[in-house]
N, C-alpha and C positions, 0 to 999 in steps of 0.2 A: 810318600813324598813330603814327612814332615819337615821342615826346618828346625835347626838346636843353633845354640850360637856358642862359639868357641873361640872368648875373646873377643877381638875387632872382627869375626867372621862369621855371617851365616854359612853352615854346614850342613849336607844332608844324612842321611843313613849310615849311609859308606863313611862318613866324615870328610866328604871333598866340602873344597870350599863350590859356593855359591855367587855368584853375579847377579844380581838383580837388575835387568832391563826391561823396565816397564813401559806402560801407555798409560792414560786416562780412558773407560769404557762407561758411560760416554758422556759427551753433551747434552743429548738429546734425553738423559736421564731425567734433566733437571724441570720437564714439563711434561704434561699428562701426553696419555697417546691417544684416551678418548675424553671427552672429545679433544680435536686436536687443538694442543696449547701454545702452537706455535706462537712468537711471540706479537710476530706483524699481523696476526689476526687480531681483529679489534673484537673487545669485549669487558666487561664490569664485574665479572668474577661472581657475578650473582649463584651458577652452578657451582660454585666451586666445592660442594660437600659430594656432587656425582662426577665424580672423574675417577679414572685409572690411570696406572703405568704400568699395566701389564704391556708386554714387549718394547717396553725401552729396556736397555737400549735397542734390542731388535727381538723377531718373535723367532721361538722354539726354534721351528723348522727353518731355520737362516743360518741358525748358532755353528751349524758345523762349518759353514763356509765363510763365519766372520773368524770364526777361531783358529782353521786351518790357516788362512790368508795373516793374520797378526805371528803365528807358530813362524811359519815361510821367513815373513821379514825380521824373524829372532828374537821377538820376546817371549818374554817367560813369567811377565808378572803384569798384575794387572788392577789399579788404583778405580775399584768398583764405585760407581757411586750410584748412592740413593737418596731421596728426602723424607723427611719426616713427614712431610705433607702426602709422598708416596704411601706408606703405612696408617698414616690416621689422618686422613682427607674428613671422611665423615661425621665426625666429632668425639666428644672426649670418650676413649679407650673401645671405641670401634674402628678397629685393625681390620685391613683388609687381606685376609685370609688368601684371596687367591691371588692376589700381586706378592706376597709372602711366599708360597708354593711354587710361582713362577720362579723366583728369586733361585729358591732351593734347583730346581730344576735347571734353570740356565747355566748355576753355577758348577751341577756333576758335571754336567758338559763341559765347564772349562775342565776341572779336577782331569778329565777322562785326555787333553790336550796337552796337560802338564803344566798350567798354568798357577803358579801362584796369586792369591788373592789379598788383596789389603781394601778392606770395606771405606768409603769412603761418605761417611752422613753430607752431604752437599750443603750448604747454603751460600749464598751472595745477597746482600743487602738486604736481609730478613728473611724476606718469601716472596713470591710469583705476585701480588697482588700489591706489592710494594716498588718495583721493578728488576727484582731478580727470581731470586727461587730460593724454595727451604721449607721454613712452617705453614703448618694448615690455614688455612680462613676464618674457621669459626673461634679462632685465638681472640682477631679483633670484635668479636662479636661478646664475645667475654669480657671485652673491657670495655665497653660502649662504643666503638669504632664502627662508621659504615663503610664499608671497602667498596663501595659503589664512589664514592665522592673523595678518596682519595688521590687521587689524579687534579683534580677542579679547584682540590681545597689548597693545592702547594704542598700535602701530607708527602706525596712521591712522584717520581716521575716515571712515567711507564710508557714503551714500544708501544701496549694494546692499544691507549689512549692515543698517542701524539705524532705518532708513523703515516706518513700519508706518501703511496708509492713513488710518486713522480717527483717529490721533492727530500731530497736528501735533510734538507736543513731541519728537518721537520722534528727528527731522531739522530744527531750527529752519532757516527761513530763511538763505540764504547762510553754512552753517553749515561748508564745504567751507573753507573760509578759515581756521579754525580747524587744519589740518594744517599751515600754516605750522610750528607749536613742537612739530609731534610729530617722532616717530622720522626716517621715512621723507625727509620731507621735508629735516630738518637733515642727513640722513647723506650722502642722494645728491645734493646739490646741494652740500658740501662734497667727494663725491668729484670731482663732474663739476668744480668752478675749481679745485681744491685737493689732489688727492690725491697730488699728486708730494710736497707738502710736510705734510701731515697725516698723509696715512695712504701711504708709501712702501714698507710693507714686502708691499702689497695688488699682487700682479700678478693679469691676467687673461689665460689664453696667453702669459706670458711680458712682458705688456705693462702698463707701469702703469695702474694702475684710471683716472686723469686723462686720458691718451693713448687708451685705449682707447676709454672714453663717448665721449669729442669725437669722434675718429676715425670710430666708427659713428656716429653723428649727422651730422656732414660728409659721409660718406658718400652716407646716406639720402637729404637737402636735394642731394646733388650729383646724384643719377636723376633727379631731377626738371628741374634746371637743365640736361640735358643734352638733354632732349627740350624745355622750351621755348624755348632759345637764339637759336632765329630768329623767336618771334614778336615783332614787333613793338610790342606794346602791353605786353608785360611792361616793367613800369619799375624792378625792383626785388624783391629780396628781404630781407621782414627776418633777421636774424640768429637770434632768440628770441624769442618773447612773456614776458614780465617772468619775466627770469631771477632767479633769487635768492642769496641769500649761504651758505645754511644756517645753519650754525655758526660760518661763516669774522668774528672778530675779537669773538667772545664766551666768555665766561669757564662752566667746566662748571657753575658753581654759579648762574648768571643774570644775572650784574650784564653788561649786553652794551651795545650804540648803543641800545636800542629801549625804553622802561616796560613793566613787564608790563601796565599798565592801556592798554596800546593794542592788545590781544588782547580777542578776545571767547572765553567757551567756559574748557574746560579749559589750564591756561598752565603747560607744561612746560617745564623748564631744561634745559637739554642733557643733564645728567646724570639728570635725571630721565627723560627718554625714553630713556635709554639701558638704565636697571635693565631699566626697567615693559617692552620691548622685549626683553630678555634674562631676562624670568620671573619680579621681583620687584614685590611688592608697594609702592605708594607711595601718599605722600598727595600731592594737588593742589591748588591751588586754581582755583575756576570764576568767570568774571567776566561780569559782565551788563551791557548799559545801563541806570543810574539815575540818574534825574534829567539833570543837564547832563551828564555823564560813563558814564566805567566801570570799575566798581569789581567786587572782590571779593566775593560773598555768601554764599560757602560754601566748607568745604575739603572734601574725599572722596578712601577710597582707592583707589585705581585699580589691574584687573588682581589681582584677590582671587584668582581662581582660577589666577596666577601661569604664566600663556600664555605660551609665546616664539616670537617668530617665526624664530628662528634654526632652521633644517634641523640643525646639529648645532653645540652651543654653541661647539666650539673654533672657529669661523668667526666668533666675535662679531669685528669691525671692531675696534674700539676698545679692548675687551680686549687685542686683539694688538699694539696700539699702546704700549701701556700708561698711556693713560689713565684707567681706574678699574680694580679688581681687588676679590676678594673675601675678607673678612678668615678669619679661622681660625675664627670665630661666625660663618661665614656670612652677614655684614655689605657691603653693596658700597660701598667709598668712592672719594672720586676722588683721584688719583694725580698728575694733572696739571692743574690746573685752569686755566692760561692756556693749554693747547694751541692752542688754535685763536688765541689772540691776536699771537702773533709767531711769526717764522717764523727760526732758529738765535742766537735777540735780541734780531731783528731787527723793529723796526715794521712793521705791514703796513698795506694801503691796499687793499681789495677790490676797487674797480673800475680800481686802477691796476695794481696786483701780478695780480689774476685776472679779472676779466672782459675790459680791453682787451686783452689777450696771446689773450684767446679770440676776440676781434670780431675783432682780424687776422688770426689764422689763419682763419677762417671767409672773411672777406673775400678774401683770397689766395687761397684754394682756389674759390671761384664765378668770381672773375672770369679764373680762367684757361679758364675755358667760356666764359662769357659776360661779357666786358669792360664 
């Protein structure tokens, strides 16, 4: 049941053309299943190196009758997803073996239904411990990060932390989105395109912080590609689920590609997530839908109790960079405020300078498994 393409067409064996009618399998991928990581359970991510996903999206013995019932309603493909954090929970280049075996296994099952598969590496707004899903834990523990205090510090905004059953207001509606313009989000997804040329002076073992991420990343995605290389109905892997820019081609004071009024929530400027994140007190503004639009309806200051989630502050990133620093009145101001906009100059272009240079190496390294 390989796919060939023939032109604008997938075709199969016989040479018929192909329809591709998929689903997403599943949601429930994107958090462990022990312990359970739902996200309204409250918790600090302190285990976060002993978890599983083995049977997400669902266990073994289920598969025939989720697979039948999806067969029934006419699809025929199916946009798999996993995390990286699923595969190397544990830490650096300890894979887990039998969430990997499971994987193989679930997947003859689909193969045996006739389900075409397209892998789908997951993330949203980092990782689980940020307030969506994707990388492992002990990432920020690599980089002086404690994931216990980023909720407290303004770093991210997280369901575990902020969800209180009886009151809705507590975790608005798709409110996870909202970590786009914080800490966490801006810092590690500029280190992951960007940090040979942002933050250079950042190694990890010796390896730059940019090299590094990609590296264990590619990794992870390649255990996988390496046990399903002969099935046939795999047609593909994606590279990321919407990767993002961070901070890459905006200015520390806000003025960037994006209106702050296209933010819902609290709307942080780089430099503001960087104080509120290393201890100081800030004011924000919070934006809401009114009327046609969204607009600002209140400022507040955030991180009163002057939280930081730095393990020990000389590891702040950016400090060492010397993008902001803190005055002689223990004032923090910014230093460099185009850092992220050019790169020794030099104009930059995010999906030309950092993303494509990451799709290729991604790409290169799959298809020397699987062509």
């Amino acid at each position: 049941m390989r796919l060939k393409i023939n032109n604008e067409w997938f075709v199969d064996d016989n040479g018929r053309k192909v329809l591709l009618r998929g689903v997403n399998l599943g949601g429930s991928s994107k958090v462990p299943n022990t312990p359970n990581g739902a996200t309204h359970i409250p918790t600090e991510f302190s285990s976060h190196r002993n978890v599983s996903f083995i049977n997400r999206p669902f266990p073994i013995n289920e598969a025939e009758e989720h697979f039948s019932r999806l067969k029934h309603w006419g699809f025929n493909c199916l946009r798999f997803l996993i995390t990286w954090e699923a595969i190397e929970h544990e830490g650096p280049k300890k894979y887990d073996r039998k969430y990997i075996n499971y994987l193989v296994e679930i997947l003859a099952i689909a193969q045996e239904y006739g389900f075409f598969i397209f892998i789908d590496p997951h993330q949203d707004v980092w990782s689980r411990m940020s307030g969506g899903d994707g990388a492992p834990g002990w990432i920020f523990e690599k980089i002086g990060i404690d994931i216990t205090k980023l909720d407290e510090s303004e770093a991210a905004f997280t369901m575990q932390k902020r969800y209180i059953h009886d009151d809705p207001s507590s975790y608005p509606s798709m409110s996870w989105s909202s970590n786009a313009v914080r800490f966490i989000n801006g810092t590690m997804w500029t280190l992951f395109f960007g940090g040979k040329d942002f933050a250079p002076s950042l190694k990890i073992d010796g390896v730059n912080i940019q090299d590094y991420l990609q590296d264990h990343y590619i990794s992870s995605v390649l255990q996988i590609v390496k046990k399903l290389k002969d099935f046939p109905n795999i047609i593909g892997y994606d590279t990321l689920n919407e990767p993002e820019k961070g901070w890459i081609g905006k200015k520390l004071n806000g003025v960037g590609e994006r209106n702050s009024n296209d933010y819902i929530g609290y709307v942080f400027t780089p430099f503001d997530a960087m104080i509120t994140a290393a201890g100081f007190s800030r004011e924000v503004g919070y934006n809401k839908v009114k009327g046609l639009g969204i607009k600002e309806i209140k400022r507040e200051i955030l991180n009163i109790d002057g939280s930081t989630c730095w393990i020990n502050q000389k590891d702040d990133i950016w400090r060492n960079e010397g993008v902001w620093d803190i005055s002689e009145n223990e004032n923090p101001y910014i230093k460099k405020n185009d850092h992220f906009t050019n790169v020794n100059g030099n104009k930059i272009d995010f999906h030309k300078d950092f993303l494509s240079p990451f799709i290729m190496k991604y790409t290169k390294e799959v298809r020397k498994i699987d062509p």
